[in-house]
N, C-alpha and C positions, 0 to 999 in steps of 0.2 A: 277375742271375746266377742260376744252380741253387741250387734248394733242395733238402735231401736228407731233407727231413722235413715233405710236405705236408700242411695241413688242410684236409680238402674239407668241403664242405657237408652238413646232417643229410641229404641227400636222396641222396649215394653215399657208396659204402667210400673208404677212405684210398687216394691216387693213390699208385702205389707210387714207388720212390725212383726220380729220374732222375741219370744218371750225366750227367758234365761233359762227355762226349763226345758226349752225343745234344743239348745243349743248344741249340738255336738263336736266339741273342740276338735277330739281325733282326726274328725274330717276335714277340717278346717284347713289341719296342719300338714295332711298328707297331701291334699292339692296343694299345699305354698312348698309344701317339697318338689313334687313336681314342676311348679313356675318358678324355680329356682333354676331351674336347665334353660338357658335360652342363646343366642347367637355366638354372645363374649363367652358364653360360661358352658360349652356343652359338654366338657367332664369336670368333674366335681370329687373331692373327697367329700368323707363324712365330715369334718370340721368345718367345712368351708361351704357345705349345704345349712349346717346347723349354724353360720356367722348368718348367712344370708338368711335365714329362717325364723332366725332369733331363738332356736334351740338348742341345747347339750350337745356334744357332740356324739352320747350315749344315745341319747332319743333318736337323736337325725340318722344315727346308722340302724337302730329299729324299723323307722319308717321306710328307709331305702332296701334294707331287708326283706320286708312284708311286700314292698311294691317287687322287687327283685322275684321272690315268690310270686307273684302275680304277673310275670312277666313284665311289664312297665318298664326295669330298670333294669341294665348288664350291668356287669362290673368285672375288674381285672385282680380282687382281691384289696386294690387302695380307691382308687377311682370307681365314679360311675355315672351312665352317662343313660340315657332316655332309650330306649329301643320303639320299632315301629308302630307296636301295639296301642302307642299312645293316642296313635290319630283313629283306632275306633272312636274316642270319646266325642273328636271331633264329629267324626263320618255317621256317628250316631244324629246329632243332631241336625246334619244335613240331608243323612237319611225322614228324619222325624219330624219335622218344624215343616211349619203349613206356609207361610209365608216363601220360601223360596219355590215352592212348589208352584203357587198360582203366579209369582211372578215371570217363569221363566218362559212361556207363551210370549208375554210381551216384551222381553228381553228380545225374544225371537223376531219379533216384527220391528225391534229397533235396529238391531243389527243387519237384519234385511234390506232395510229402508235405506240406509247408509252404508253399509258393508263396512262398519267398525265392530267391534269388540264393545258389547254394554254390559254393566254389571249391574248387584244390586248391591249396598252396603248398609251396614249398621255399625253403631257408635258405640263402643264396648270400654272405656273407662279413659276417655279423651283418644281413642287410638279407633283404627278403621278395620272391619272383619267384611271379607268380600264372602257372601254366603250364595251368593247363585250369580253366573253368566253363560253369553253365550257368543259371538262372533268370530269370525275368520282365525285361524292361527297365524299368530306373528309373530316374528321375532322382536320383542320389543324387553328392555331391563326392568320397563316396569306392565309389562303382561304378566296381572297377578293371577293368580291359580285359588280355585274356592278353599277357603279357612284362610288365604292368606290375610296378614296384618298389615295394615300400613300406618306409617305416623301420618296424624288427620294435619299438619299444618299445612305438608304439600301436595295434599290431595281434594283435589275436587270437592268430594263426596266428603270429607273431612272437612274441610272447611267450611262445609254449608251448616253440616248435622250442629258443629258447634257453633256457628252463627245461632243456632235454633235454640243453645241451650240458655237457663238462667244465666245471666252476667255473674252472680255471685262466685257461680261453680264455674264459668269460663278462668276468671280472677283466680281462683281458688288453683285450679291446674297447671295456667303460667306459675303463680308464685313457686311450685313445686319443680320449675323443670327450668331447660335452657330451650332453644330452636336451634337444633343442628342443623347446618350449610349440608346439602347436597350437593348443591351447583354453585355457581356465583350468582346468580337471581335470587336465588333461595330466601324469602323472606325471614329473617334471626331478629329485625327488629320486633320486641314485644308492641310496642302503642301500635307500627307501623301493621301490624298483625290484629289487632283490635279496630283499627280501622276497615279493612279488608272485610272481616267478621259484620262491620255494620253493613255494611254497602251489600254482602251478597243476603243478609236476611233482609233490606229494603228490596231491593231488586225480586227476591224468590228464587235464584238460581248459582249455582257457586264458578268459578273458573281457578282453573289450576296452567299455568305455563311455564314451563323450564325448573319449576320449582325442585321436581325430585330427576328428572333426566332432561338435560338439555335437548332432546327433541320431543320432548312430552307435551301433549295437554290434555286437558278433560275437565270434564263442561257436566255439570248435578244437577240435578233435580230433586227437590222432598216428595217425599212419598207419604203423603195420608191418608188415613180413612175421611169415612163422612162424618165425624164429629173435630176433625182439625188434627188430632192427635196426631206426631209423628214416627212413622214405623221404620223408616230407614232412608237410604237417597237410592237414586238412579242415576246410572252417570255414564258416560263412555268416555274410555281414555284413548288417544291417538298419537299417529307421528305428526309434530307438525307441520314439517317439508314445506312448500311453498304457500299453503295455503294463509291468507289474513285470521286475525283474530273475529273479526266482524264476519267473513265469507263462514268460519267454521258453526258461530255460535247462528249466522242463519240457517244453515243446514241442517244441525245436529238437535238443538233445540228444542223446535219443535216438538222431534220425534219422540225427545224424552219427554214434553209437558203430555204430549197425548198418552202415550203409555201410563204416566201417574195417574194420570186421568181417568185411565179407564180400571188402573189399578183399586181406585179409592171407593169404587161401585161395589168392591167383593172382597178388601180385607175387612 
């Protein structure tokens, strides 16, 4: 049903209120069928779309139907499970959205400057959406790829955006979740993670190490306009092989505050 009091992401302004009368449920329900498909769960019956859905089991195979028809969704007759078609919706808006556009120049001159891999990200419901990068190909477990998601606790860019957000809704997100161990560094403690979150919005800038791959790091920057507003981070992620944590963040640093810097003259 409508909400009259939406939270968008640090990367737009507040959706403004929607009245009950523009509300269109059908839509609603056929996108939570779709994000019903994810890692654990990439085939599905109809019943077990509509447990996860909170629909009939009648409806939930309507909906799979119609997407079915619409290409969206295969099936084998009991199962079904997402086909390719789905990532236009994404490739749409990475085709479309102004923001990854003007940033990928400067992405350009980060990655140059340092010959790592920089991205740009946004904060999409405590979780991390890599919408534009650019440097070197590497073989790396966490070289993410554009539209990829990452959990924000061990990432950089994640870590900053929700240092940036209210504390109520930071609160609000913990109580709803646990912090899965990637590694054995992996930050699980909740306070021990709220501490983290103060220090990098003191400081301005996030760091991530071993948190999601033991030879990971990546180093964020916020990204604003000229009224403060926050649109997303900038970050590069690396191996961290021999290099100190001090040698990297003098290095890479920099390159990211300039770049936001020059970003914040033209979103």
């Amino acid at each position: 049903m409508p909400t009259t009091d939406n939270d968008a992401p640090s990367s737009a302004l507040p959706a403004p209120k929607l009245l009950a009368r523009d509300w269109i449920a059908g839509l609603e329900r056929g996108i939570a069928v779709i994000e019903a498909f994810d890692e654990e769960h990439p085939r599905l019956t109809a019943s077990q779309v509509g447990e996860r859905c909170g629909l009939a089991r009648t409806a939930a195979r309507r909906y799979l139907l119609t997407l079915e028809h619409l290409g969206f969704v295969a099936t084998d007759g009991k199962q079904y499970w997402l086909t390719p078609r789905v990532l236009r919706l994404g490739q749409r808006y990475l085709s479309s959205a102004r923001l990854p556009k003007l940033a990928q120049p400067f992405l350009q001159r980060v990655s140059a400057a340092i010959q790592e891999i920089a991205y740009l990200a946004v904060l999409d419901e405590g979780e991390i959406v890599y919408v534009a990068r650019n440097g070197p190909s590497r073989v790396m477990n966490s070289g993410f790829v554009l539209g990829a998601r990452g959990v924000s606790h061990v990432t950089a860019a994640g870590l900053l955006l929700m240092s940036l957000r209210p504390p109520e809704e930071v609160r609000a997100w913990l109580a709803e979740r646990e912090l899965p161990a990637f590694t054995p560094y992996t930050v699980t403690d909740k306070a021990v993670f709220l501490e983290r979150l103060t220090t990098f919005k003191r400081q301005g800038w996030g760091l991530s190490e071993r948190q999601l791959d033991l030879d990971c790091r990546g180093i964020a920057v916020p990204l604003r306009d000229n009224k403060g507003d926050i649109h997303g981070a900038l970050s590069v992620v690396m191996p961290i092989q021999h290099e100190t944590t001090a040698a990297a963040v003098q290095r890479v640093l920099p390159a990211l505050q300039m770049a936001a810097q020059g970003l914040r003259d033209i979103i």
